[in-house]
VOGU-3710 file (C-alpha; in Angstrom, 3 decimals, decimal comma):
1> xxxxxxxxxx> 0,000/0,000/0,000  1,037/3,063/-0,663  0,339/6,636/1,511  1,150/9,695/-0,793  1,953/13,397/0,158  4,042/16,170/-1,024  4,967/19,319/1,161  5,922/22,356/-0,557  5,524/26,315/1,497  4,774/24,098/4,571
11> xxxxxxxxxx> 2,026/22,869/2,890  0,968/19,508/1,801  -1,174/19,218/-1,981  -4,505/17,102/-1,626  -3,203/14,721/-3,974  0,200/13,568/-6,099  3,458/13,146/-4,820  5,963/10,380/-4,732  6,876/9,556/-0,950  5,979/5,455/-0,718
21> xxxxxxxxxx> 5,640/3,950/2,916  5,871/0,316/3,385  3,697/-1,426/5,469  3,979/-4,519/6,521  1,214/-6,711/7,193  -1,453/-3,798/7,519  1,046/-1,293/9,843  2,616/1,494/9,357  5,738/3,214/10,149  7,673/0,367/11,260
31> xxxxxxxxxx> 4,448/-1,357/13,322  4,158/-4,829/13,681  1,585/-7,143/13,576  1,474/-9,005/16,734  -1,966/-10,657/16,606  -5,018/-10,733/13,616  -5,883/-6,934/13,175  -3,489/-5,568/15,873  -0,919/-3,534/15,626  1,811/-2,759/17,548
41> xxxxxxxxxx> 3,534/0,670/17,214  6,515/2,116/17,813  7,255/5,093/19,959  5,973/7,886/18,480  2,948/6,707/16,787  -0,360/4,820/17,279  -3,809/4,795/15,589  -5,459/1,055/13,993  -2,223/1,161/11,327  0,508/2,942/13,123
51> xxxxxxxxxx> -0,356/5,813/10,723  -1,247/8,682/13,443  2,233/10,612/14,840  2,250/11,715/18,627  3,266/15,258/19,474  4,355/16,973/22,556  3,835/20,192/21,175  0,389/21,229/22,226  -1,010/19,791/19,257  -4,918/19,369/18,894
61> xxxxxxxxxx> -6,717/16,382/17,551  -8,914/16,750/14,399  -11,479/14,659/14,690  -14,288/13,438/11,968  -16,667/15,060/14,686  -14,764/18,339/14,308  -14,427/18,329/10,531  -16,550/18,506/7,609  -16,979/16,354/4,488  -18,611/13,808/2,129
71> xxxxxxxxxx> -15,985/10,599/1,838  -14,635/10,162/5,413  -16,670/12,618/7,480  -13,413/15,248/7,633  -11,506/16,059/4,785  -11,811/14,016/1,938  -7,975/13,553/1,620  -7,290/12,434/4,839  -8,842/9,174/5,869  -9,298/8,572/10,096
81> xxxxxxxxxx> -6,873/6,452/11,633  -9,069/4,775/14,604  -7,723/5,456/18,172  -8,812/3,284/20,875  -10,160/4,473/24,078  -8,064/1,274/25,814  -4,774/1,933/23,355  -5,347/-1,108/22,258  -4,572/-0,609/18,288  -6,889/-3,456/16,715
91> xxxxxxxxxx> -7,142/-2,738/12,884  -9,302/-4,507/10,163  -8,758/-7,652/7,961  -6,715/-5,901/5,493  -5,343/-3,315/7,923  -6,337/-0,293/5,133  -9,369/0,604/6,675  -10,897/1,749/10,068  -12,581/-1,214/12,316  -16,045/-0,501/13,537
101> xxxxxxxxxx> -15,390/1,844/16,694  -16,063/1,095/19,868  -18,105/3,300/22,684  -15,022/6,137/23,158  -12,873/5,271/20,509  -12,285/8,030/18,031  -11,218/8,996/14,695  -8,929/11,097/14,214  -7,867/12,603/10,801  -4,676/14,577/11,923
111> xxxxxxxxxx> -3,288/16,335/15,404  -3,059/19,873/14,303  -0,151/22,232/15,633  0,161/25,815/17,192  -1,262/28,337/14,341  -2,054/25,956/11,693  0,540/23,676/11,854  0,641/19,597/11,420  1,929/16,638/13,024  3,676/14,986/10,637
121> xxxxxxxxxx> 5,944/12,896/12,472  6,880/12,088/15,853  7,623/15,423/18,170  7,837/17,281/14,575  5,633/19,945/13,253  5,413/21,126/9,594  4,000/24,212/9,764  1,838/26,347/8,233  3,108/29,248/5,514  4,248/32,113/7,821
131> xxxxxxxxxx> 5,033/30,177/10,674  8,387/28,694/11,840  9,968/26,785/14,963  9,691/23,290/16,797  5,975/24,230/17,808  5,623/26,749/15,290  4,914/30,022/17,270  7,821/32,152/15,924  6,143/33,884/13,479  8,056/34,956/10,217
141> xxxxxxxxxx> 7,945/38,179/8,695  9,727/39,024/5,368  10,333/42,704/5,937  12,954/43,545/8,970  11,601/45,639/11,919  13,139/48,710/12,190  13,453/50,928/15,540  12,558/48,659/17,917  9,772/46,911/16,523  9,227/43,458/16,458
151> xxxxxxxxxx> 7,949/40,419/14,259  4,491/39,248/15,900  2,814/37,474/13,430  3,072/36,386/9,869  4,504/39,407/8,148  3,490/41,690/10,902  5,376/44,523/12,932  4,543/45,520/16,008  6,162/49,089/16,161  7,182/50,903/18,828
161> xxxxxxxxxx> 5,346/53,488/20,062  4,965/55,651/22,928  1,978/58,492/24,200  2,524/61,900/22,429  4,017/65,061/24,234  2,255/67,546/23,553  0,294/69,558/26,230  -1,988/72,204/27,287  -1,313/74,435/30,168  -3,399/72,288/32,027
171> xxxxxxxxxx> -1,539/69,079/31,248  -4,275/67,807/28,792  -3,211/66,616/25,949  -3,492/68,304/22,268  -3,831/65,749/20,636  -6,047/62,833/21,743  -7,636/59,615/21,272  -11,431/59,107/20,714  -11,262/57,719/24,767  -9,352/61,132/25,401
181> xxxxxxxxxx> -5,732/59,336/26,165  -2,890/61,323/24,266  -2,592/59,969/20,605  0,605/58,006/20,015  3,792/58,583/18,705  6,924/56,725/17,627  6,683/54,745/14,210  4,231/52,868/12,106  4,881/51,533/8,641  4,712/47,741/7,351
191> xxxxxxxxxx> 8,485/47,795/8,616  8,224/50,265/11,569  10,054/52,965/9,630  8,030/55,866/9,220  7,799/58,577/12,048  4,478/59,253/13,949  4,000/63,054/13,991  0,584/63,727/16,255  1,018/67,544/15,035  0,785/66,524/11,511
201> xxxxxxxxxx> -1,748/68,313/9,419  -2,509/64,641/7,493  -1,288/61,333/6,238  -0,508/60,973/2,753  -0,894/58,135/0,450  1,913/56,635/-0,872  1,900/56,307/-4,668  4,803/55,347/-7,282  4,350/59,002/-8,662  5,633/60,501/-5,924
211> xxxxxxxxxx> 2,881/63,253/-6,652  3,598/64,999/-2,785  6,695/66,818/-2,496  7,182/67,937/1,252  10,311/70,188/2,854  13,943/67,550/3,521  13,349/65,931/0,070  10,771/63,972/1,236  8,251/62,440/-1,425  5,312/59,803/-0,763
221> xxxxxxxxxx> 6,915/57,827/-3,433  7,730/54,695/-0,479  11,234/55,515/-0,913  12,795/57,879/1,898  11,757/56,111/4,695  11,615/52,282/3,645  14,165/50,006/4,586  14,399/47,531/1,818  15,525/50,463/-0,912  18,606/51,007/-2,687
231> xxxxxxxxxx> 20,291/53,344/-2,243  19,492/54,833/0,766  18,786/57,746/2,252  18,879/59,914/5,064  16,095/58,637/6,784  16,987/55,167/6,139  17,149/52,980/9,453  20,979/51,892/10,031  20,201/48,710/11,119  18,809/47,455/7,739
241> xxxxxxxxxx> 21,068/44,144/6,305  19,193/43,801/3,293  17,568/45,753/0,479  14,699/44,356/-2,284  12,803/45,962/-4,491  10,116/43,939/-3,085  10,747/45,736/0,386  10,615/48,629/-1,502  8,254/51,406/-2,733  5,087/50,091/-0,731
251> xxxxxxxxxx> 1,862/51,156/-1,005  -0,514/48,186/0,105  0,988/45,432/2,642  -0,489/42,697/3,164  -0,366/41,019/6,721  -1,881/38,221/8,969  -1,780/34,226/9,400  -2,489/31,939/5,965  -5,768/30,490/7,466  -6,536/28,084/4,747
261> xxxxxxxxxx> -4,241/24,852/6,286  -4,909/22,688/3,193  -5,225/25,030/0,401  -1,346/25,443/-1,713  -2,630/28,130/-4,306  -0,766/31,334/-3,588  -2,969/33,294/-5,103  -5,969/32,193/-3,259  -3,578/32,138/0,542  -2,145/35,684/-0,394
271> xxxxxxxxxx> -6,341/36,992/0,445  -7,389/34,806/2,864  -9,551/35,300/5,596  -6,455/35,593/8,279  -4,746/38,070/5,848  -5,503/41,888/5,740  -4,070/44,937/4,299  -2,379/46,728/7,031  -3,894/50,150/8,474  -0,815/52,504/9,677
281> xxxxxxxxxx> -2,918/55,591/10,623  -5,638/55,871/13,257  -7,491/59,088/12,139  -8,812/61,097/15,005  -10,867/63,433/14,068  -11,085/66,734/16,096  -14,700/67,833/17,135  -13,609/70,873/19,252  -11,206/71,592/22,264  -12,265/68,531/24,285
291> xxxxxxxxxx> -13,685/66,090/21,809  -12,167/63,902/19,017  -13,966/60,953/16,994  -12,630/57,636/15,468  -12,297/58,498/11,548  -13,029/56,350/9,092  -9,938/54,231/8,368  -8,074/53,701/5,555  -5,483/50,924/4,782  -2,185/52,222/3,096
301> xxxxxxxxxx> 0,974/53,125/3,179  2,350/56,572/3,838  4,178/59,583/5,236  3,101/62,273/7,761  2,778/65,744/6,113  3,051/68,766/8,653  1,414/72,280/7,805  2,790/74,084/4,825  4,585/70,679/3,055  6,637/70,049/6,102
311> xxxxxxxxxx> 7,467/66,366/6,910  7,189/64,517/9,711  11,115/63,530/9,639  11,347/61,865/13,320  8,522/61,051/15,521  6,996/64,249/17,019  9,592/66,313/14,440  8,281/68,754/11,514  10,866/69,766/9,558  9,541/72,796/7,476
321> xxxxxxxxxx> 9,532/74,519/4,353  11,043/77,628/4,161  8,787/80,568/5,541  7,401/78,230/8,284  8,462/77,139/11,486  7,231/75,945/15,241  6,463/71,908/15,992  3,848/71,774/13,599  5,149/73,669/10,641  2,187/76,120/11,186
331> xxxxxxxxxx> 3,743/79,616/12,444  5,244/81,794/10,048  8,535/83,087/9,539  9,208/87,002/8,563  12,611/88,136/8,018  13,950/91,068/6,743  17,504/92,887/6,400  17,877/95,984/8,535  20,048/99,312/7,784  23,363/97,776/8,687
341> xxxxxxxxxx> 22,428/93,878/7,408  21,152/92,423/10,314  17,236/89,962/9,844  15,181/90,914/12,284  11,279/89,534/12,318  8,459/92,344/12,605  8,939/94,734/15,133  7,220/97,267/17,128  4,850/94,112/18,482  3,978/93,460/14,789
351> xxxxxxxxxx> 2,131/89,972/13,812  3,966/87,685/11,269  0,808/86,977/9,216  2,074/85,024/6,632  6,014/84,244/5,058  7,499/87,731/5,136  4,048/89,604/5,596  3,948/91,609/8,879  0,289/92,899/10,470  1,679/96,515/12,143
361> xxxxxxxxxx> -0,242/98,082/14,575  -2,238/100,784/13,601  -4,942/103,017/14,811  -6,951/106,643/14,856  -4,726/109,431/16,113  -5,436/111,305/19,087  -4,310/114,300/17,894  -7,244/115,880/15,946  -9,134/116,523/19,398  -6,312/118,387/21,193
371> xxxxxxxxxx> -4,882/119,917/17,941  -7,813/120,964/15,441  -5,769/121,749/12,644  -4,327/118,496/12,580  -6,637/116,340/9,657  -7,933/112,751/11,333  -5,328/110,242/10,077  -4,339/106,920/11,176  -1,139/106,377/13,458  1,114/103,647/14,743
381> xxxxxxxxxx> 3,766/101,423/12,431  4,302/100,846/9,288  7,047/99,752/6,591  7,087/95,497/5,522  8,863/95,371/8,900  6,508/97,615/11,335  9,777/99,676/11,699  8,159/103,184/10,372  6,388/105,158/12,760  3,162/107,566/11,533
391> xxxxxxxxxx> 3,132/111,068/12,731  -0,096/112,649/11,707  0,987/115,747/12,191  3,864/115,263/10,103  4,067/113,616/6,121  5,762/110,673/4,335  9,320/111,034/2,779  9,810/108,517/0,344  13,398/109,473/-0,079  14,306/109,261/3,453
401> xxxxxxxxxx> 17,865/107,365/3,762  19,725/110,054/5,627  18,607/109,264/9,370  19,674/105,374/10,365  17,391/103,143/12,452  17,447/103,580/16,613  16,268/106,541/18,576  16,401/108,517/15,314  13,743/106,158/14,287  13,298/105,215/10,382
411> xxxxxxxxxx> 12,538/101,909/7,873  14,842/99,383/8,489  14,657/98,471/5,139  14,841/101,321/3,379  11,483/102,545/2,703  11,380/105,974/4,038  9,764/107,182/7,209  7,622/109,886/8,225  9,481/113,320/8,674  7,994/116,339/10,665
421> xxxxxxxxxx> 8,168/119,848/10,287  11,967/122,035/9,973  13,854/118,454/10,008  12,241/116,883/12,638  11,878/113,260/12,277  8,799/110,802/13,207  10,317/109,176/15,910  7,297/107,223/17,377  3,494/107,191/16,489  2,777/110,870/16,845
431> xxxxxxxxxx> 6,093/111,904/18,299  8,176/114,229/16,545  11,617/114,406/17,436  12,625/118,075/16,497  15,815/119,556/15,826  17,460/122,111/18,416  15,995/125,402/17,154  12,255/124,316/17,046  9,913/122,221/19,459  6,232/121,355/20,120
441> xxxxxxxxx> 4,220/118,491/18,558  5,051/119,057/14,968  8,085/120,802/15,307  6,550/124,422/14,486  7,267/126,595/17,375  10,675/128,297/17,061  13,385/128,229/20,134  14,265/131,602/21,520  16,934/132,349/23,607
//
């Protein structure tokens, strides 16, 4: 008689192969017949033919009762090898087919293994795709782990990660889970190598295009941040020992245990029930200041974008385009060159509204009620750096590059200032600073002595 099976992936095909046992005399594996229909078996196996291996690994019996089918009652490739309730391994006439049972005797296709595994010999389990080890429990993954993480299931990182920083005055958190615990940080990424930003202002995509270009080079293209491509970059982890194409430019992973224990079509495996396309960003969604909402979720792989194109370079880290800075990428930057080269931001408690574009302070001048002939006019700062004071008793001088910036008071830039009457010069809103032969408010009223 012959038993046929071939393994290939850790899997065995239903039917084929060219692995021959010989039995002698109705047993299996080296079993002897000892008596009409009774086999005795060697260490390691027992069953009516000597056909059924013993494991110590935890393994778990599949039974016809447990199984499903139209030929033997499980699966139709397998036939039950009968195991008596007294060990007593009586077999049939011919020794090829199970004896009628008796009350507690049962039939048992196959003792399955830890996560899909078999029994295919004594102590040894073949195990199933994904799956590696004398009880198979060390799961195999075929991308590395980067910073930390670690391989927890069939091509499956855990990553690393750790509650975000980022607090309120009060010690609440910014940024916060739908159970309002701080979102975390730290990496995510089918191999744990892309930062977690909580600041960020999304998650992007990846897509071969590359079609998002943020600040640092950085381009959704699966390539910056990826360990498995060549060559690398900055941001690639330092601990990487090997490099695939495969590895490479990801945009869906797929994850998860191979759930189909008898099935050796890739294809069909690849999308089975145990496998599932891995999800790498949670999506809070912000209500208002106390309340955030689980988002819907997307599956993907991709790259944190801060405000303004920044990236999300290290976890918790914006690095940002020019014109923009802060830990989010979201304040803006104004800088300008003064009257003897230094930058200086807006002054004169000016707002940075946008790259280079300062708010000045401005309002209605006093002066009108205390000083009729003066028209109403607006006071306060002006200039692209808030450095030019308004007198409204006094008039703009385009040309004015004779009197340098400090108590003298003009554009640090170069764009005139406000002058007052006989060579006085607008030294702050409404002040006049006059020379040393005239005074009062616009400079006016001659000195005698």
């Amino acid at each position: 008689m012959t038993f046929e099976r071939e393994v290939g992936e850790s899997r065995w095909f239903a039917a084929g192969g060219d692995c021959i046992d010989v039995v002698h005399r109705g047993c299996f594996n080296g079993g002897q017949c000892v008596a009409p229909d009774t086999c005795l078996c060697p260490p390691g196996w027992e069953g009516h033919d000597c056909s059924l291996p013993v494991c110590s690994q935890s393994a778990s019996e599949i039974t016809v009762s447990t199984t499903t089918s139209t030929r033997w009652g499980g699966d139709q490739f397998l036939p039950p090898t009968l195991v008596r309730i007294n060990d007593t391994n009586t077999g049939a006439d011919d020794g090829t087919s199970p004896p009628p049972a008796l009350p507690g005797d049962k039939f048992v296709q196959f003792r399955q293994c830890p996560n899909g595994g078999n029994c295919t010999h004594p102590d040894t389990c073949t195990c199933e795709k994904g799956w590696a080890g004398s009880d198979c429990s060390i799961p195999i993954c075929a991308q590395e782990c980067f910073n930390g993480g670690f391989c927890s299931a069939p091509d499956t990182c855990t990553c690393v990660t750790r509650a975000g920083a980022f607090e309120d005055n009060r010690g609440q958190p910014y940024f916060r889970k739908s159970d309002g615990n701080p979102q975390e940080t730290g990496w995510t990424g089918f191999d744990c190598s892309v930062p977690i930003c909580t600041q960020a202002e999304r998650f992007v995509l990846n897509d071969d295009e590359g079609t998002v270009r943020l600040a640092a080079g950085v381009v959704n293209d699966g390539r910056n941040f990826q360990g498995g491509c060549s060559p690398a970059t900055e941001y690639t982890p330092l601990n990487r020992t090997r490099s695939s194409e495969s590895l490479c430019g990801r945009e869906i992973w797929y994850q998860g245990s191979y759930d189909e224990s008898w099935a050796n079509d890739e294809d069909a495996s690849f999308r089975s029930d145990g496998r599932f396309r891995r999800v790498n960003h949670p999506n809070f969604v912000q209500i208002d200041a106390q309340t955030w909402v689980d988002g819907p979720k997307f599956d993907g792989e991709g790259i944190y974008s801060c405000f303004n194109d920044g990236a999300c370079t290290a976890p918790e880290t914006c690095n940002c385009t020019d014109g923009w800075e802060g830990y989010d990428c979201n304040s803006p930057v104004c800088r300008y060159t003064d009257f003897y080269g230094n930058i200086r931001g807006c002054q004169n408690s000016g707002i940075c509204a946008g790259p280079n574009d300062c708010q000045c302070i401005q309002h209605e001048s006093l002066l009108p009620r205390a000083h009729p002939e003066v028209r109403p006019a607006t006071t306060g700062w002006t200039g692209q750096d808030c450095s030019i004071a308004i007198c409204a008793q006094g008039y703009y001088d385009p040309e004015c590059t004779d009197v340098p910036p400090g108590p003298g008071g003009v554009s640090s830039g170069g764009q005139g200032c406000y002058r007052c009457s006989n060579g006085g010069n607008c030294t702050a809103p409404d002040v006049c600073t006059c020379p040393p032969d005239w005074t009062g408010f616009d400079c006016r009223t001659p000195v005698c002595t």
